[in-house]
C-alpha positions as CSV (number, residue, x, y, z in Angstrom):
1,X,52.1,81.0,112.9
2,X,53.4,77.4,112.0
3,X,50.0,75.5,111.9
4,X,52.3,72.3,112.5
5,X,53.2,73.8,115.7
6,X,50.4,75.2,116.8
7,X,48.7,71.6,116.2
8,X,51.7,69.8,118.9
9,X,50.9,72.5,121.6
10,X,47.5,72.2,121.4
11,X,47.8,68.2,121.7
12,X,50.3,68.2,124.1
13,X,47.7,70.2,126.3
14,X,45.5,67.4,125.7
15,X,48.2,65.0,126.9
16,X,48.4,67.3,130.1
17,X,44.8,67.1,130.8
18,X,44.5,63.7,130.6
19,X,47.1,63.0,133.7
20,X,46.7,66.2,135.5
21,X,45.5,65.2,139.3
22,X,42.9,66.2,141.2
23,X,44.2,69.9,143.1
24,X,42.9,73.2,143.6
25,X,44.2,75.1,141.1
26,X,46.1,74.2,138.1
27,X,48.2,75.7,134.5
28,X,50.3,74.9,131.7
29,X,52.4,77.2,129.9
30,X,53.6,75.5,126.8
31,X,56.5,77.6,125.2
32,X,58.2,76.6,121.6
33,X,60.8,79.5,120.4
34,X,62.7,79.1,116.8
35,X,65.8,81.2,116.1
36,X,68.0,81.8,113.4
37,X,71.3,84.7,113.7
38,X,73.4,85.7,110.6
39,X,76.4,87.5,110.5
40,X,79.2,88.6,108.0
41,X,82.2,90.3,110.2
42,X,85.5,91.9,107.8
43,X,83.6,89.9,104.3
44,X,83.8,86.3,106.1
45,X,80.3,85.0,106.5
46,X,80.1,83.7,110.6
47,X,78.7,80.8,111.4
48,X,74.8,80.3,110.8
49,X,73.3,79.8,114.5
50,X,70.0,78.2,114.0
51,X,68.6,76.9,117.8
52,X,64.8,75.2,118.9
53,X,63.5,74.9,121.8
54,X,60.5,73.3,123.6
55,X,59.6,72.7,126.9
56,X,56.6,73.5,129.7
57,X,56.3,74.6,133.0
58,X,53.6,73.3,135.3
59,X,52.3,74.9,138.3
60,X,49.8,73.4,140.6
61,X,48.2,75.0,143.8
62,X,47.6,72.4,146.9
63,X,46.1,72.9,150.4
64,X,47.4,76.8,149.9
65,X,50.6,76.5,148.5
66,X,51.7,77.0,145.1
67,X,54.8,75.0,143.5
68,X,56.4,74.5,140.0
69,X,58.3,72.4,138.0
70,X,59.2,72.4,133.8
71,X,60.6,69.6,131.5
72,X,61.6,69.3,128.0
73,X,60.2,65.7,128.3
74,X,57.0,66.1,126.6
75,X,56.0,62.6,127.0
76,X,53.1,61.4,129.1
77,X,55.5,60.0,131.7
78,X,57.4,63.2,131.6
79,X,54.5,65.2,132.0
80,X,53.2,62.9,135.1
81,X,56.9,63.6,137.2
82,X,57.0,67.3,136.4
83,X,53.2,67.4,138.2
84,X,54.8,65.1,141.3
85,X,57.6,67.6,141.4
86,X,55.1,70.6,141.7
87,X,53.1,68.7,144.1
88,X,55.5,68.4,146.1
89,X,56.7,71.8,146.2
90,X,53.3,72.9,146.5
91,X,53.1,70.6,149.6
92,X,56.3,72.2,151.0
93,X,55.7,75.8,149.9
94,X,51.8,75.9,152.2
95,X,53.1,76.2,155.7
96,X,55.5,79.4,154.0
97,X,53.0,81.0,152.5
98,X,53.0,85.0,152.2
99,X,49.6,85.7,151.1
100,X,46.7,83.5,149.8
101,X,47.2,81.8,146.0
102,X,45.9,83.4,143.1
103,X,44.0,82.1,140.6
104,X,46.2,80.3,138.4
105,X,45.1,82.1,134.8
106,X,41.8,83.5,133.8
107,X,38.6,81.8,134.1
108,X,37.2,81.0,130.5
109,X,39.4,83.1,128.3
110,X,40.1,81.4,125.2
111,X,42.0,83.9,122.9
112,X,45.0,84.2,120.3
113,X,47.3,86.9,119.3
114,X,49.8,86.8,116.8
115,X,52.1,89.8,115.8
116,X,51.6,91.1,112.2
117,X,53.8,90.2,109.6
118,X,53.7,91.2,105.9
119,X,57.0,89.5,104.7
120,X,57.7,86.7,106.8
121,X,61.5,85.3,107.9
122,X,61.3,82.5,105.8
123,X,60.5,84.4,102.2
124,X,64.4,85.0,101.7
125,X,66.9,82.3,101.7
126,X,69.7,82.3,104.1
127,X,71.9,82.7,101.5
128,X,70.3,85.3,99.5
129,X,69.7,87.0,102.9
130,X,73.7,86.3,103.6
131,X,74.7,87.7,100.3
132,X,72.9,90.8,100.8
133,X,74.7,91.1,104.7
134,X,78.0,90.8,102.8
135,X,77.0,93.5,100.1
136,X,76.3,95.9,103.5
137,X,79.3,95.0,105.6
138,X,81.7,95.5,102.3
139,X,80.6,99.2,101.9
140,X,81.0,100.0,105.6
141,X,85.2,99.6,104.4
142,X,85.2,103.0,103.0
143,X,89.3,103.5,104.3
144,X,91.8,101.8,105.7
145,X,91.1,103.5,109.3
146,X,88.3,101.1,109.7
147,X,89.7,97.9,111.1
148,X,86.4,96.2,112.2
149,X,82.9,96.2,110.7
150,X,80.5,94.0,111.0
151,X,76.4,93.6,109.8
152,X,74.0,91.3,110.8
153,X,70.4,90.1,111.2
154,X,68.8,88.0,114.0
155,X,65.1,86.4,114.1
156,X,63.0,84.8,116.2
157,X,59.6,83.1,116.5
158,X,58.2,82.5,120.2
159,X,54.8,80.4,120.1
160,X,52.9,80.2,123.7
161,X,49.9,78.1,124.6
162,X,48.7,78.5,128.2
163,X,46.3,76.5,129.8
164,X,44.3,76.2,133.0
165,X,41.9,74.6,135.3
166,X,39.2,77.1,134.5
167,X,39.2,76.4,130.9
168,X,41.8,79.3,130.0
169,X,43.5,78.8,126.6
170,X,46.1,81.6,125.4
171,X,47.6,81.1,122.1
172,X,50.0,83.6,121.7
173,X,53.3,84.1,118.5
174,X,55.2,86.4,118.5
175,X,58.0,87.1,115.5
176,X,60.8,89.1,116.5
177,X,63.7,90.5,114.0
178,X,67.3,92.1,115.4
179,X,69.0,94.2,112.7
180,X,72.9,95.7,113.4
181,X,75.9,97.3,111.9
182,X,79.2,97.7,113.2
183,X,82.3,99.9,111.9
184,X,85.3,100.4,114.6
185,X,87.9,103.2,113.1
186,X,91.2,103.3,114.8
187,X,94.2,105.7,114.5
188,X,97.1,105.6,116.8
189,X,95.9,105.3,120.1
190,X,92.5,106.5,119.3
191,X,89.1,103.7,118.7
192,X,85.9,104.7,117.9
193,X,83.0,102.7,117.6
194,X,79.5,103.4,115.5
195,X,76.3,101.6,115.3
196,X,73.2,100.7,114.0
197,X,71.0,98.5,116.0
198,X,70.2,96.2,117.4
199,X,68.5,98.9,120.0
200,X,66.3,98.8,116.7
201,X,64.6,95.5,117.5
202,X,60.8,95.1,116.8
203,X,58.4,92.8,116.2
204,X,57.3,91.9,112.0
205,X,59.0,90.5,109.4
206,X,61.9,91.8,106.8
207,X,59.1,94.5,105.9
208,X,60.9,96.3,108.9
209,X,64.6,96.5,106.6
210,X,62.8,99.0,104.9
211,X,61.0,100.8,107.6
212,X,64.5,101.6,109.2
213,X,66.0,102.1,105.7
214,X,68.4,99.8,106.8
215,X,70.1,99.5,103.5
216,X,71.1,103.2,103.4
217,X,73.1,103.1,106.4
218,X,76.5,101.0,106.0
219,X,78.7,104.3,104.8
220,X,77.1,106.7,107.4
221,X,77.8,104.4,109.8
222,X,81.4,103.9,108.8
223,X,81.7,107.7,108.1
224,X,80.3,108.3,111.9
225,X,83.3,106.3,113.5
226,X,86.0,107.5,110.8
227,X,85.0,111.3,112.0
228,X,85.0,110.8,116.3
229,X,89.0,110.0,114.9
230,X,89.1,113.9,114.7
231,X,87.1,114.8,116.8
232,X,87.5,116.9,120.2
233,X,86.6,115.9,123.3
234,X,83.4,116.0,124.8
235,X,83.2,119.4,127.2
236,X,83.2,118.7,130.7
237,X,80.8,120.4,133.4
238,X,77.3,121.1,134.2
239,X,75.1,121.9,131.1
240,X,72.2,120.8,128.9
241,X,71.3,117.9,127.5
242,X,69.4,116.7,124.6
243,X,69.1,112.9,124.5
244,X,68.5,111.4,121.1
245,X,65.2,108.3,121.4
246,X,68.3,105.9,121.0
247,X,70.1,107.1,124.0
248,X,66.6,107.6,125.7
249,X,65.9,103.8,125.5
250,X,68.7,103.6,127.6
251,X,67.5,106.0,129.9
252,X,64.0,104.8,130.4
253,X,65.0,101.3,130.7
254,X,67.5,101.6,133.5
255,X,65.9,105.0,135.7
256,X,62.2,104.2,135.4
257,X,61.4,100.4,134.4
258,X,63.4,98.6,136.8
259,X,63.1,101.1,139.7
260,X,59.5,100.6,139.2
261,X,59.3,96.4,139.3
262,X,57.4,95.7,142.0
263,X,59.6,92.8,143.1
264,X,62.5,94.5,143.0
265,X,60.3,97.7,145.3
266,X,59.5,94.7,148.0
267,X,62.9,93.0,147.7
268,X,63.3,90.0,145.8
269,X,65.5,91.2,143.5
270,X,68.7,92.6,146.1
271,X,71.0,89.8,145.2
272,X,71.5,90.6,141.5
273,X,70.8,93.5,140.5
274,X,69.7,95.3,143.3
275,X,66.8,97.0,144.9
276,X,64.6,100.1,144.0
277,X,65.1,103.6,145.4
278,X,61.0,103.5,145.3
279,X,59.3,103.0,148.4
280,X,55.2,101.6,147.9
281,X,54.6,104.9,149.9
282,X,55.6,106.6,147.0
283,X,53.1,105.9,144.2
284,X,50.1,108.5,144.2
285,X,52.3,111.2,146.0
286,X,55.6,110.6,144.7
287,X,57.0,113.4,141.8
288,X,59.2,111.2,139.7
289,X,60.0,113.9,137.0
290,X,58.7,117.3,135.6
291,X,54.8,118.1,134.5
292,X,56.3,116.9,131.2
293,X,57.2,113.2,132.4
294,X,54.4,111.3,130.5
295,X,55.3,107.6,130.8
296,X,53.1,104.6,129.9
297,X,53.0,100.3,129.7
298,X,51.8,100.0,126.3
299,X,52.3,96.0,125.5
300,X,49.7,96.5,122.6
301,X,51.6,99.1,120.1
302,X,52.2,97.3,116.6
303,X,55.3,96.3,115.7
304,X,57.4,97.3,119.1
305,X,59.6,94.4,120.5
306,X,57.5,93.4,124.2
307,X,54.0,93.4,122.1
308,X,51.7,90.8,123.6
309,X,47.9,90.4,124.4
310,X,48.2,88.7,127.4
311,X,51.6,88.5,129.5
312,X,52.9,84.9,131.1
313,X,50.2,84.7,133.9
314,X,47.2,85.1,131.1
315,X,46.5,88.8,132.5
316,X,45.0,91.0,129.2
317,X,47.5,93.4,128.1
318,X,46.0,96.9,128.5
319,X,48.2,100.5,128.1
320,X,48.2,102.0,131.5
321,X,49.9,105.3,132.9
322,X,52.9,104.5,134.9
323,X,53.9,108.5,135.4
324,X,51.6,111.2,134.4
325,X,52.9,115.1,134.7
326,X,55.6,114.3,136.9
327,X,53.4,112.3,139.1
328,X,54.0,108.1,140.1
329,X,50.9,106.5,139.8
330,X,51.5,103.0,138.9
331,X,54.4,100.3,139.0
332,X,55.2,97.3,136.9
333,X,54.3,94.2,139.0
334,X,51.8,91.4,137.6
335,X,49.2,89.9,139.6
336,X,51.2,88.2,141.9
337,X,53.2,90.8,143.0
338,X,49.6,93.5,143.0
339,X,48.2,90.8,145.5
340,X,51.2,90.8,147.6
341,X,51.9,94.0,148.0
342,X,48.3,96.0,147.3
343,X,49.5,98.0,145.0
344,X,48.2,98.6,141.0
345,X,50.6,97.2,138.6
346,X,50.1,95.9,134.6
347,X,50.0,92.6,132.5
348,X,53.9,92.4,132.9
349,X,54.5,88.8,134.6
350,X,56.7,87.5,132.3
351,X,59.2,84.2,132.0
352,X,61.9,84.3,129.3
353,X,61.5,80.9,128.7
354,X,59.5,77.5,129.3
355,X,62.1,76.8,132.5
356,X,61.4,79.9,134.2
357,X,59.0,81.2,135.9
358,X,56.9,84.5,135.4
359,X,58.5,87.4,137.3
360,X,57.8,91.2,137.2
361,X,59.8,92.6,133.9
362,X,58.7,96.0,132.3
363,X,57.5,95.0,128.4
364,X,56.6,98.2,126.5
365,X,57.9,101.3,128.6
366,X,57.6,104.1,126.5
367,X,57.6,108.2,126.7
368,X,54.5,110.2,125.6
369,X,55.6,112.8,123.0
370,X,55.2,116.1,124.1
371,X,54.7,119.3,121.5
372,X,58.6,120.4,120.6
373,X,60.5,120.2,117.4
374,X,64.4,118.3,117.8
375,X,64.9,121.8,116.4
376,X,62.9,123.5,119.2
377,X,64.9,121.6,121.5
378,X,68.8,122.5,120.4
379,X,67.5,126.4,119.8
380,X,66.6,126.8,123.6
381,X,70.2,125.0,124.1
382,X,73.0,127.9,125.0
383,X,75.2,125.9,126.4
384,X,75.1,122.3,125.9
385,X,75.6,118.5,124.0
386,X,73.4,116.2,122.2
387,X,74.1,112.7,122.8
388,X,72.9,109.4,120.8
389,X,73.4,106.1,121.1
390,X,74.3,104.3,124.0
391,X,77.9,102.7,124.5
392,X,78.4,101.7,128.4
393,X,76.0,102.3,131.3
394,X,76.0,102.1,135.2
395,X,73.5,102.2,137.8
396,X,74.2,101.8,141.2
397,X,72.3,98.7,143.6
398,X,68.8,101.1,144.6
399,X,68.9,102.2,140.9
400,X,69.4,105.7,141.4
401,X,72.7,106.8,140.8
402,X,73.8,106.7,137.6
403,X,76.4,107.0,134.8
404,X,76.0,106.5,130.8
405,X,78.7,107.1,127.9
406,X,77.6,107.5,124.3
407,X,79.1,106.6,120.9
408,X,78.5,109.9,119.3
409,X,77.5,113.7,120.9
410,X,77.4,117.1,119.1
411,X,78.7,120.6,120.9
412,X,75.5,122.8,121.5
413,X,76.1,126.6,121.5
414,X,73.7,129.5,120.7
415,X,71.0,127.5,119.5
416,X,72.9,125.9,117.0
417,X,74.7,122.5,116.6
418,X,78.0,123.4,116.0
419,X,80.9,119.9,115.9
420,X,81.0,116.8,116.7
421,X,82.7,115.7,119.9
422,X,83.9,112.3,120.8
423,X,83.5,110.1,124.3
424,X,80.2,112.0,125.6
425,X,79.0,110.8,128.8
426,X,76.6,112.2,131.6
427,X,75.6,111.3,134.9
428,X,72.8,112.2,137.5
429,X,70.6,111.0,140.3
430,X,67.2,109.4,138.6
431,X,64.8,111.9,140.3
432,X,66.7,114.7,140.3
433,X,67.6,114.2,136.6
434,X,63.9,113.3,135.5
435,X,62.9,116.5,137.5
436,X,65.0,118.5,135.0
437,X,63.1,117.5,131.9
438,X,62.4,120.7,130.0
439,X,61.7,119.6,127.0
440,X,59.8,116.9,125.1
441,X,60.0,116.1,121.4
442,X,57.0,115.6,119.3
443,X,54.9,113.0,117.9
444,X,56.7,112.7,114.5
445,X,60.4,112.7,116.6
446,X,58.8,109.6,118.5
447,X,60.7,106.4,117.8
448,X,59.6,102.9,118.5
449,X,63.0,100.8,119.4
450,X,63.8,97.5,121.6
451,X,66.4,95.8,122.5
452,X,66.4,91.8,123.2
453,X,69.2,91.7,126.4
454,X,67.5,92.4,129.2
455,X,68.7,90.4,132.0
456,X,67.1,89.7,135.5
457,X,65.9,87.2,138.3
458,X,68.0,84.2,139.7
459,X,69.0,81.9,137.7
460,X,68.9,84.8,135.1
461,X,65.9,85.3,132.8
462,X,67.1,87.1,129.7
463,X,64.4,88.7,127.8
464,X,63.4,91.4,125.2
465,X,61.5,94.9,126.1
466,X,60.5,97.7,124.3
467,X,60.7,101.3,124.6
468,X,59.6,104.3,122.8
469,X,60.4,108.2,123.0
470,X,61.0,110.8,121.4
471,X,63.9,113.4,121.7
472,X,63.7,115.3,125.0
473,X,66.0,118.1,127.0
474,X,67.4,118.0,130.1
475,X,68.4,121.2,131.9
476,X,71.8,121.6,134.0
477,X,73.5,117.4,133.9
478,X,76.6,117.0,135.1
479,X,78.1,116.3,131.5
480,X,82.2,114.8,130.6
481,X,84.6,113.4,128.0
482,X,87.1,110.8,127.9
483,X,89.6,113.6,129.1
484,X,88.2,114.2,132.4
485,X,85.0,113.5,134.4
């Protein structure tokens, strides 16, 4: 952590303190977030984006009503009119209330968490580190048929302090890095695209390059997209599936964690991105998927993108079962949204920045491995594709209906991969699909991945969430190609 930094938020909570008012209930979530994105596209270094930003959002509890209000103007006088503005909300908000106000934080926690880093942003210059993303984009042009390509490296530090009325203090930095590679081939009338990253977004420092052998990839990358240029069509028609972890990420993300947010569940989320197909009648009785459906909120596993201790309204961060054999137990809601509706939830109230507010966002969703090989998998294949690597995706408004295309997919027949096919896509309904889960890769196919785009709430809140699976088969999906559907 920046001591410098962590010296200003602690002060500026002293400012706060000093001017708060006399209400029931009061907290301070003080949020300062560094970022720096690098990026050489066809050997022309892009502009350096380096951005800093620091602001608070106060929320007070009056005469039973909650209101908010943030500011970048950290001065005392600032401070002072973004505590009239909650006031008055607060004021406002009491005669509407839905349910009784929460405690605003816990009572007497005073804790930090930092994520680990063993070779921090800031040990390589941005030029060396700019040299080196030119020496990887150059050898992704390995022939003329690759018109675009593209590497590049994104980090970012997030530094929390919140505070409360019953003597909570949360310190909390996280240090996130983005990786990606980019080679587009094209022939004719025929684009492909191939990647790497930045679905491979974690938490650390450039120790994680080497973890992802990053440096080894550029000409597999390139060679990936040169060969969909040849490649047939993906077969069309009802068959089975195996989903590569990158592809699963997908998966999980959009067919589990947002039909499980419990705002979305009791509504508040219809007029963006739609509702949930799950009903709070479901969890306990509800069979999401097969006995092999294992799914988990893990915001504690090293080195995985959503890793916290606490989430955004100070609630401890513990790893709890979502699904367990098939059965819905649990859904993603933080305390707010457990009081109003009565149902369990996890530490998952979380606010993408200091002018937002904490809403219900999945952090660390991952897949328990299960006991099969990837080579167990494609040997009880007769008939089928494997798919990696997500390129376009649609869900319909209850999250239920879906429809995913992939950059890269391999014919399946006997057992045995046989070649590569080009365009793969697949489509379902969540349920049904999840109920066709017939096979689970193993704990050494299990990949820990994130990406940093997940968007939700009005006005939007975009923010970064983990996931974590391993390979796993999926028995008789509607699957197509770019020639037919």
């Amino acid at each position: 952590m920046n001591d410098q930094t962590t010296q200003d938020l602690h002060e500026l909570a002293g400012r706060f303190r000093e001017i708060v008012p006399a209400v029931d209930d009061w907290s301070l979530r003080i949020i300062d977030v560094a970022s720096e994105t690098l990026s050489v596209r066809r050997d022309v270094v892009e502009p350096v984006q380096l951005a800093r930003d620091t602001g608070v959002m106060v929320t007070l509890s009056e005469a039973g009503g909650v209101g908010y209000a943030a500011t970048s103007d950290l001065s005392r006088a600032g401070l002072a009119a973004a505590v009239e503005r909650a006031r008055g909300w607060a004021q406002l908000a009491a005669p509407l209330r839905l349910f009784a106000p929460q405690p605003l934080g816990p009572i007497g926690i005073r804790d930090a968490w930092e994520a680990p880093v063993q070779r921090h942003w800031s040990e390589l210059g941005t030029a060396a580190k700019l040299q080196w993303l030119r020496d990887l984009a150059g050898r992704m042009k390995i022939h003329e048929a690759i018109v675009d390509w593209s590497a590049g490296l994104g980090y970012q530090r997030r530094e929390s302090l919140l505070v409360n009325a019953h003597g909570g203090e949360i310190h909390q930095t996280q240090h996130m890095l983005v990786p990606w590679l980019r080679a587009v081939a094209n022939r004719g009338g025929e684009t492909q695209v191939r990647s790497f990253g930045p679905d491979l977004a974690g938490q650390g420092g450039l120790e994680r390059l080497d973890l992802l052998e990053f440096e080894a990839q550029p000409e597999r990358v390139a060679g990936d997209a040169l060969s969909l240029l040849d490649a047939p069509e993906c077969p069309v028609g009802t068959m089975d599936l195996v989903l590569m972890p990158g592809q699963m990420t997908l998966q999980i993300h959009e067919s589990i964690g947002h039909p499980l947010e419990l705002d979305r569940i009791l509504g508040d989320e219809r007029n963006y991105a739609g509702t949930s197909f799950v009903t709070p009648e479901m969890f306990g009785t509800f069979r999401y998927g097969s006995e092999l459906l294992n799914v988990t909120s893990d915001p504690a596993v090293p080195g995985e993108l959503a890793s916290f201790g606490y989430d955004d309204e100070g609630t401890r961060a513990e790893r709890q079962w979502l699904i367990r054999e098939g059965l819905l137990l649990r859904g993603l809601g933080g305390a707010t949204s457990q009081a109003r509706s009565g149902l369990p939830g996890v530490a998952c109230a979380r606010a993408s920045s200091w002018n937002r507010p904490p809403i219900d966002r999945m952090a660390n969703l991952n897949l328990e491995p299960g006991e099969s090989s990837l080579d167990d998998l494609v040997r009880s294949v007769e008939h089928g594709v494997l798919m990696e690597t997500n390129r376009s995706w649609s869900i319909d408004d209850s999250r239920n209906k879906f429809q995913f295309g992939c950059e890269l997919g391999w014919r399946i027949e006997d057992g045995e991969l046989r070649e590569r096919v080009r365009n793969p896509g697949y489509r379902g309904i969540s349920s049904a699909f999840w109920r066709s889960l017939a096979g689970v890769g193993h704990r050494d196919s299990f990949r820990v991945m994130g990406v940093g785009t997940c968007g939700k709430g009005e006005p939007n809140q975009m923010i970064a969430v983990g996931h974590a699976s391993p390979p796993c088969l999926f028995r008789g999906v509607a699957v197509f190609g770019g020639a037919g559907s």
